[in-house]
Backbone as CSV, one residue per row, in Angstrom:
resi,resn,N_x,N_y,N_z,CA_x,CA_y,CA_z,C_x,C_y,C_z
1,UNK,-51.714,-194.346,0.581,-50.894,-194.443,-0.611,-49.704,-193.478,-0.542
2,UNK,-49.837,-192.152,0.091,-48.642,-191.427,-0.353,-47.908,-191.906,0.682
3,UNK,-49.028,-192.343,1.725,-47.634,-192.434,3.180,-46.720,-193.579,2.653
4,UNK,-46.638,-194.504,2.083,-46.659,-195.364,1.522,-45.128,-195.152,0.667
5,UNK,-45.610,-194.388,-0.579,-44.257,-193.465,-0.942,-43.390,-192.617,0.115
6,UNK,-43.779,-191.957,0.499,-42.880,-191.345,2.060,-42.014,-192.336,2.159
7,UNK,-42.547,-193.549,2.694,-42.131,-194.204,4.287,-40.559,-195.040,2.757
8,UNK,-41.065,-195.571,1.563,-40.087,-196.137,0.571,-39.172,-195.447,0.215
9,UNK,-39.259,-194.011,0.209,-38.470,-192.501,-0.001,-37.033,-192.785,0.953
10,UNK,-38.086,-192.693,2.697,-37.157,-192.386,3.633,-36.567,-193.729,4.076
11,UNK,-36.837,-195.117,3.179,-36.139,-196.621,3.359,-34.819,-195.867,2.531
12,UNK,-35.181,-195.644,1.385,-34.182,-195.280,0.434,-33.091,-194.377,0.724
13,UNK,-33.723,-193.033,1.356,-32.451,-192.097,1.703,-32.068,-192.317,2.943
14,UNK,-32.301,-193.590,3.630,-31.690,-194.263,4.689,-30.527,-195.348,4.603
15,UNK,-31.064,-195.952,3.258,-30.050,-196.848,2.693,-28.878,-195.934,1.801
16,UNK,-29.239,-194.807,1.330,-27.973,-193.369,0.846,-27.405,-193.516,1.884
17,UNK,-27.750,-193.009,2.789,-26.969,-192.348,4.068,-25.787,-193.386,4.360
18,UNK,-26.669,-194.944,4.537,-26.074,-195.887,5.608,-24.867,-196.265,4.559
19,UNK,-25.002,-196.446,2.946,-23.509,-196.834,2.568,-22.760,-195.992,2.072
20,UNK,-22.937,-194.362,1.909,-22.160,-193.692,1.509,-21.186,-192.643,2.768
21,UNK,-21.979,-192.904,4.290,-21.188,-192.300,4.851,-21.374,-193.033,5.736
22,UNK,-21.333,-194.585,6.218,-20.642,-195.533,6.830,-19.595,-196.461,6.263
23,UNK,-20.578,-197.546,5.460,-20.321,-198.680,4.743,-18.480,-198.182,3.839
24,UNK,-18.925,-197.154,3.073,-17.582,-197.027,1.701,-16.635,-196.851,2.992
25,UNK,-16.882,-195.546,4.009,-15.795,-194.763,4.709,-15.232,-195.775,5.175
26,UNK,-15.804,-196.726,5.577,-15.201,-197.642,7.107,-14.161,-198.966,6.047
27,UNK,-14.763,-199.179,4.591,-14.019,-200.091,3.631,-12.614,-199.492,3.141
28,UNK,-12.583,-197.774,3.206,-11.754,-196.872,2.088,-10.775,-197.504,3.884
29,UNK,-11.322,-197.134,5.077,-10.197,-197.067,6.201,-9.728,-198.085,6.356
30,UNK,-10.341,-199.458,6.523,-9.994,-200.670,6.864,-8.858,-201.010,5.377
31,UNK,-9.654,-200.404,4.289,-8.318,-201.187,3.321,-6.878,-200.072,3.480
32,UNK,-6.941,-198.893,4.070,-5.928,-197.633,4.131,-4.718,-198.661,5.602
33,UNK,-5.510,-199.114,6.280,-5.037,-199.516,7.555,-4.186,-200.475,6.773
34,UNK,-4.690,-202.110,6.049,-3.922,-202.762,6.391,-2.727,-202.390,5.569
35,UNK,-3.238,-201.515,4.689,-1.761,-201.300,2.984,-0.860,-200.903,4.251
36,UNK,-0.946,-200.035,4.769,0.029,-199.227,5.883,0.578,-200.109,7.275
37,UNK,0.182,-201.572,7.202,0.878,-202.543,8.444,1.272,-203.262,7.463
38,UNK,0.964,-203.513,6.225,2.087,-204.097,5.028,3.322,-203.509,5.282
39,UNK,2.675,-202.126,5.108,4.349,-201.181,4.346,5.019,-201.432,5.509
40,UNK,4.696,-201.407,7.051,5.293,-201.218,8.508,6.557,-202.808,8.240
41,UNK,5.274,-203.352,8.007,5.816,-204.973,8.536,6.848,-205.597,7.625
42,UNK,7.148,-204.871,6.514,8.441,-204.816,5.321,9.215,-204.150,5.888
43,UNK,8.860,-202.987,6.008,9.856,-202.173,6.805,10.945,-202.863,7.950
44,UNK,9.835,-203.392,9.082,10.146,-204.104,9.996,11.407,-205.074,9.856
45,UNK,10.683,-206.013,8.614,11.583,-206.943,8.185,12.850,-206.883,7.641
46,UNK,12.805,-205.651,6.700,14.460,-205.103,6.085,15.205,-204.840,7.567
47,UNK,14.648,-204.043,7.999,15.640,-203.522,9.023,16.049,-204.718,10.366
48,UNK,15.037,-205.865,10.379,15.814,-206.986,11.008,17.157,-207.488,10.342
49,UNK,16.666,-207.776,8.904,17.704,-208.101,7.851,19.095,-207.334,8.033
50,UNK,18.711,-206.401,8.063,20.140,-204.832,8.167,20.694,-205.580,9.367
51,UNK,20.107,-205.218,10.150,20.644,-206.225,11.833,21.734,-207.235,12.189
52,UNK,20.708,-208.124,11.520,21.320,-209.500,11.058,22.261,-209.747,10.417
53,UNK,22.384,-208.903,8.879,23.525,-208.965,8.367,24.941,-208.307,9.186
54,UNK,24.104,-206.973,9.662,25.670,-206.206,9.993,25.614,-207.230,11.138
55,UNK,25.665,-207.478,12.413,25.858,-208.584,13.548,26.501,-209.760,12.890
56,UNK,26.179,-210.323,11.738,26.869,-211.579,11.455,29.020,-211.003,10.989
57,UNK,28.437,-209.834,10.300,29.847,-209.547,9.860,30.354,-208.663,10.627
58,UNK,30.259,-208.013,11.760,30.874,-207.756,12.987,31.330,-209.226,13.763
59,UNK,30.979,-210.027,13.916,31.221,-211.261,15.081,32.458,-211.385,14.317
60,UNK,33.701,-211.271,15.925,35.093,-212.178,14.956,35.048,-213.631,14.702
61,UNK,35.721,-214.071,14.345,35.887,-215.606,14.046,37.501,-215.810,14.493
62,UNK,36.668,-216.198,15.853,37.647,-217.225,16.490,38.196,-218.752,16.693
63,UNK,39.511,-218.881,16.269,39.339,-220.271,15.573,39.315,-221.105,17.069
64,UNK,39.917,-220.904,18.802,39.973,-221.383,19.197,38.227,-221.430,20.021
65,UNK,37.890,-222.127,20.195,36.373,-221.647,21.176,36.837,-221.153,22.798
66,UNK,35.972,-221.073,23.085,36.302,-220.592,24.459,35.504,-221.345,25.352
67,UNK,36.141,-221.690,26.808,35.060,-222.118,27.167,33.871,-221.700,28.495
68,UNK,33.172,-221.994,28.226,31.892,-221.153,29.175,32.028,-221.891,30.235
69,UNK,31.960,-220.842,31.689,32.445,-220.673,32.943,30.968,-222.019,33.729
70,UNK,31.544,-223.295,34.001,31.125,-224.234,34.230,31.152,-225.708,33.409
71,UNK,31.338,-225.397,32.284,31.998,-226.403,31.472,33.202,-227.330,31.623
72,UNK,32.885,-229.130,31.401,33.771,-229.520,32.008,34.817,-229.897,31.087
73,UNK,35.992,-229.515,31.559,37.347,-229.470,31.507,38.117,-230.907,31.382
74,UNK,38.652,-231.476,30.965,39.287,-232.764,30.847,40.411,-232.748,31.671
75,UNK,41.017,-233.679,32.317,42.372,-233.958,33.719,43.036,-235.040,33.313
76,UNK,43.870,-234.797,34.023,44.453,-236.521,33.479,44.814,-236.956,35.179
77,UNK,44.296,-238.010,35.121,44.094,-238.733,37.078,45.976,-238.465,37.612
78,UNK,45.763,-238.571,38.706,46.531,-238.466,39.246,47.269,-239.534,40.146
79,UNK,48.763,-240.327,40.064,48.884,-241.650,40.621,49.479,-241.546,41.853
């Protein structure tokens, strides 16, 4: 009988142990992790944005095109 109580005691302050210094710690980290690859991956994204914008309004605007070295060229035949 007492072993009995013992052995339900040490189920119990086994099940303390296992969710107050595994189970919570490893939930408090896993939810700390992803808030902080949120904040990264906003981050990330403005500063593509910044990029993007300044690159679009740096490029001149050239009205004639140019043309790229292999591109074919129009002739007029020769009689």
């Amino acid at each position: 009988m007492i072993f009995r109580i013992l052995f339900y005691a040490f189920l119990v302050y086994l099940l303390y142990k296992l969710m107050f210094d595994f189970i919570i710690p490893v939930y408090k980290t896993t939810r700390q992790v992803k808030k902080e690859f949120r904040e990264m991956h906003g981050r990330m994204q403005e500063h593509m944005q910044q990029q993007q914008h300044s690159q679009q309004s740096q490029r001149p605007k050239s009205e004639t095109p140019k043309t790229k070295p292999g591109d074919y060229i129009d002739f007029e035949e020769l009689k």
